[in-house]
Every structure is written in structure tokens, then in C-alpha cells.
N, C-alpha and C positions, 0 to 999 in steps of 0.2 A: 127314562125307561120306566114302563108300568111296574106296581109291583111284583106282581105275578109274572112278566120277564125276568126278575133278579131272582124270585125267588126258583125259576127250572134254570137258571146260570149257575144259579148255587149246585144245584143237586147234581146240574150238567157237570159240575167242577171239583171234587174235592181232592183230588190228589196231586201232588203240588207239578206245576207246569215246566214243561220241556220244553227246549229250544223249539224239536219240531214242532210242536203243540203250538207255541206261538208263530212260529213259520206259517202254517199250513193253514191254521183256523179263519173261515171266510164267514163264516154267517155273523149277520148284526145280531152286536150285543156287550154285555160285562160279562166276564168271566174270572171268575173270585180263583186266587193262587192259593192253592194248600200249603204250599212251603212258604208263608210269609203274610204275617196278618195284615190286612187291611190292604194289599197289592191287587189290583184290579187291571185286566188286558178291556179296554173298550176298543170293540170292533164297529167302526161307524156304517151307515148304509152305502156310503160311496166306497168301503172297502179301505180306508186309513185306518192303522191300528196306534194306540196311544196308549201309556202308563194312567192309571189313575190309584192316588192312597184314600180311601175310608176310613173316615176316623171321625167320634163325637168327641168335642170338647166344651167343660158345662154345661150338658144336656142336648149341645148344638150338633146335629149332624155334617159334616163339611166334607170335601171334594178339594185333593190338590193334585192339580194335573203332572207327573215326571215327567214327561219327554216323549218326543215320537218313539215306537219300536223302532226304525233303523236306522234312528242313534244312539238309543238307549238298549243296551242289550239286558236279557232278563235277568244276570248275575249284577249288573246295575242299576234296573229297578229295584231289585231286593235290597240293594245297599244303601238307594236313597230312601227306599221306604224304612226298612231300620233304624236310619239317622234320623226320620221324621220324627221316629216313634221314640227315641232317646228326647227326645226335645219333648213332647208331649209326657214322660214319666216326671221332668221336672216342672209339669202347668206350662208350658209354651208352647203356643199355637204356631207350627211349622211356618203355615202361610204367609202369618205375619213376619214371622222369624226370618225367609227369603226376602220379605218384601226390604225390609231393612237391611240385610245384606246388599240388596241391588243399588239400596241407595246412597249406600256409604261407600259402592261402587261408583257410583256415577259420579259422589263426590269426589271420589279421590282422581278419577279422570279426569276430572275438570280442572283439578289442579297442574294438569300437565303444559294446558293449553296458555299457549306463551301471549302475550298483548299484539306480537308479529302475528302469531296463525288466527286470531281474532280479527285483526286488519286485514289481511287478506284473505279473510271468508265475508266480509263485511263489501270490500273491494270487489270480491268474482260475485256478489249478489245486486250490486247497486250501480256500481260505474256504467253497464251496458246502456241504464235510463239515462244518464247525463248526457245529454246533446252537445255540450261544449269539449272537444277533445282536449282543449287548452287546459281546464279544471281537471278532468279526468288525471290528469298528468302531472299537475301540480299537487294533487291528493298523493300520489303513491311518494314525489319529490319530497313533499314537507316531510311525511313522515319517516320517509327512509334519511332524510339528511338530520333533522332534529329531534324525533319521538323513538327510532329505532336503536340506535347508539347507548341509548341509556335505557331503556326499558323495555327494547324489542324481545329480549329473551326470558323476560321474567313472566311466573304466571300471572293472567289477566286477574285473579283473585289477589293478588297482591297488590293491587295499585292502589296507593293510596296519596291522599294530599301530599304528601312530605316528595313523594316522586315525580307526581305531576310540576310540581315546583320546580323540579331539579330540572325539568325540562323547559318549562316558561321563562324561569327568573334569566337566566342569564340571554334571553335574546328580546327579553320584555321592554326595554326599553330602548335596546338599538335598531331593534327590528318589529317595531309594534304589529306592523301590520301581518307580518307573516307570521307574529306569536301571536296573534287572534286567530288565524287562521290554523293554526298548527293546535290549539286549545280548542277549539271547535271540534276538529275533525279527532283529535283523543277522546271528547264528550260523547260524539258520535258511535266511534268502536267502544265506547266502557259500556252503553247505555246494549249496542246489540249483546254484547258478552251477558249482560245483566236477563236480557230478552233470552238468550241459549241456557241461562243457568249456570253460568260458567262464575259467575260472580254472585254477590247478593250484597243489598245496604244503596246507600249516597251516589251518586257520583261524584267521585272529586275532583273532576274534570268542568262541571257547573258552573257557572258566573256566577248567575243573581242569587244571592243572599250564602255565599260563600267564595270563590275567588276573588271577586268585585272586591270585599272587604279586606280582601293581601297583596292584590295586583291592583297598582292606580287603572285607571281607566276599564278597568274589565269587563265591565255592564254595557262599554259599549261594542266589543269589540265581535260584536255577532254582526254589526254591520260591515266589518271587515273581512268577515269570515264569510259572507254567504256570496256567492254570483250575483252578478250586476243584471238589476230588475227584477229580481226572486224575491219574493214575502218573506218577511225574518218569523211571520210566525211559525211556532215551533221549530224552528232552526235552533241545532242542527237536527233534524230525525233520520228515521231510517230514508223516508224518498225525500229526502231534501237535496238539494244544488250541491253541486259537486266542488265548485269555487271556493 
């Protein structure tokens, strides 16, 4: 908005705003609230109306959007703007303030998400590509018969070597071929969880240049793991063989 828009909003505005004043007001523009500093009503040219708080911090002028009007009502703009302004008397920049709440939000979601709801969102994004229904079916088998038992219900942020162990060692050497194949396809789900953010660090799920060095044979066991005539390279990824 020009300045000479803000400054007849201003003049348009100084005594603090009423439900119907925000109800009713159609013309583009900001419109400064007398009952509550730095609370601004932006009326857009499409006719959407939106919170906005005003506020410099170290000389910076900044702009934090509250919420649409009809979800935010204007007894809760005031109260986000207030709480803005409590963070700003101690030198904190609100904006950033949320941003770190969102994301210690997102972490802590992430934490919910089990190594099961990661395989089967891995599963309804992938399996559709695999052509062989045989592999298809032996993906969901291995893992619901040996990977689910022990670690379907834990967060995917937890996984670590000591677990994936618990799940190889005991069928690594009477069942090699289906423990290459069943360490593949955890390599698989750890690495998409790592892609969602659901995880972060190693995979301990990996061969080359860490299980390979605990499990005999392990360096090779991607040849076991992958479908018959597929490239091992970058096996397993995300569009790799389902086998």
C-alpha cells in the first residue's frame, strides 16, 4: 500500500474497532485499530479480510500476518497482538518466535510417526510402480512377518543400529536370503522417513561401510534384495524393485 493510502487509513481509523466495523468494511485497504497498538484489519481488492501486527524491531519495520477474520475474531486479534507485543518488550522478534514454535511442533509430530506408518506411506507411494505382484507382496510379507514384531510400533526417530540388529541377527544366517531382503527394504523406509523429516543422521539400516562390518556377508546382500534383472545401482531408493 502507498504511503498516502496508510496515512487517510490512519485518519480513516482512530477509535478502536467494532465487531461491525470489521463485519461491514468493504473498501481496499489497512485500517489501524485504536484499541490496540500495532493491530491492523487489511481489506484486500478481492474483498478477503486479514489480521496484520505493525511493529519495528532494531530500527526494522516488520509485518506478521494473525489469521483470516473468519477465524480470527477481533477479541483474538487483540490477544495475539498483545502477546506479540509481550515478546517484543523482552527484544524477541514474534515472527521468529512462531517460526520456532512451528518447528518444535513439527518436531515433536514427527515423533509420533511409528516405523509401521512410515512403511505403509512408503508402500501406498511406491508399490503401484512395481510390475511384479509377486514382490509387491513379498514387501508387505517380510516386513509384517520380521521388521513389524519388533519395531513396527516404535517412532521411525528411534531406530537405531542396536534395533535394526534385533531384527537381522537372529534370521541372518538361517535365512540369509530373506535377511538381505528384509535389511533392504528397512534401508528403504528409514531413508524415505529421513526424505519426510521424520528422522535425521545415518541410516542404520546401510550395508556398505557399516552393517557389512557386523553382519558376515552384508556387502552383498543387495544382490538378494533387489528383483531379478533390476540394476543394484542405488538400490534400495525410493523407485527401486519391489523384490
Amino acid at each position: 500500500m502507498a504511503i498516502a493510502e496508510t496515512i487517510e487509513a490512519k485518519r480513516r481509523r482512530k477509535a478502536p474497532f467494532t465487531a461491525i466495523f470489521v463485519a461491514t468494511t468493504r473498501k481496499p485497504g489497512r485500517y489501524g485499530d485504536g484499541g490496540c497498538k500495532g493491530l491492523w484489519l487489511q481489506v484486500s481488492p478481492e474483498g478477503t479480510k486479514s489480521w496484520l501486527l505493525r511493529y519495528m524491531l532494531r530500527g526494522r519495520a516488520r509485518a506478521m500476518g494473525l489469521g483470516p477474520v473468519e477465524l480470527v475474531s477481533l477479541a483474538e486479534a487483540r490477544e495475539r497482538a498483545r502477546a506479540a507485543r509481550r515478546l517484543l518488550l523482552d527484544g524477541r522478534d514474534p515472527i521468529e518466535a512462531r517460526r520456532v514454535l512451528q518447528d518444535a511442533q513439527r518436531v515433536e509430530a514427527a515423533r509420533g510417526v511409528t516405523f509401521r506408518d512410515c512403511a505403509e506411506r512408503y508402500l501406498a507411494a511406491h508399490e503401484a510402480s512395481w510390475r511384479n505382484q509377486k514382490h509387491r507382496a513379498q514387501w508387505r510379507s517380510t516386513l509384517s512377518s520380521y521388521a513389524y514384531p519388533l519395531i513396527g510400533d516404535l517412532p521411525v526417530s528411534t531406530i537405531d543400529t542396536a534395533l535394526v540388529l534385533c531384527v537381522l541377527e537372529p534370521i541372518w544366517s538361517k535365512r540369509p536370503e530373506t535377511a538381505g531382503r528384509v535389511r533392504g527394504r528397512i534401508e528403504a523406509v528409514l531413508d524415505c522417513a529421513t526424505a519426510r523429516s521424520y528422522r535425521a543422521g545415518d541410516n542404520p539400516a546401510r550395508s556398505r561401510g557399516h552393517l557389512a562390518k557386523l553382519l558376515p556377508g552384508a556387502i552383498q546382500d543387495q544382490a538378494r534384495a533387489a528383483p531379478p534383472g533390476a540394476s543394484l545401482q542405488g538400490y534400495p531408493g525410493f523407485h527401486g524393485g519391489a523384490g
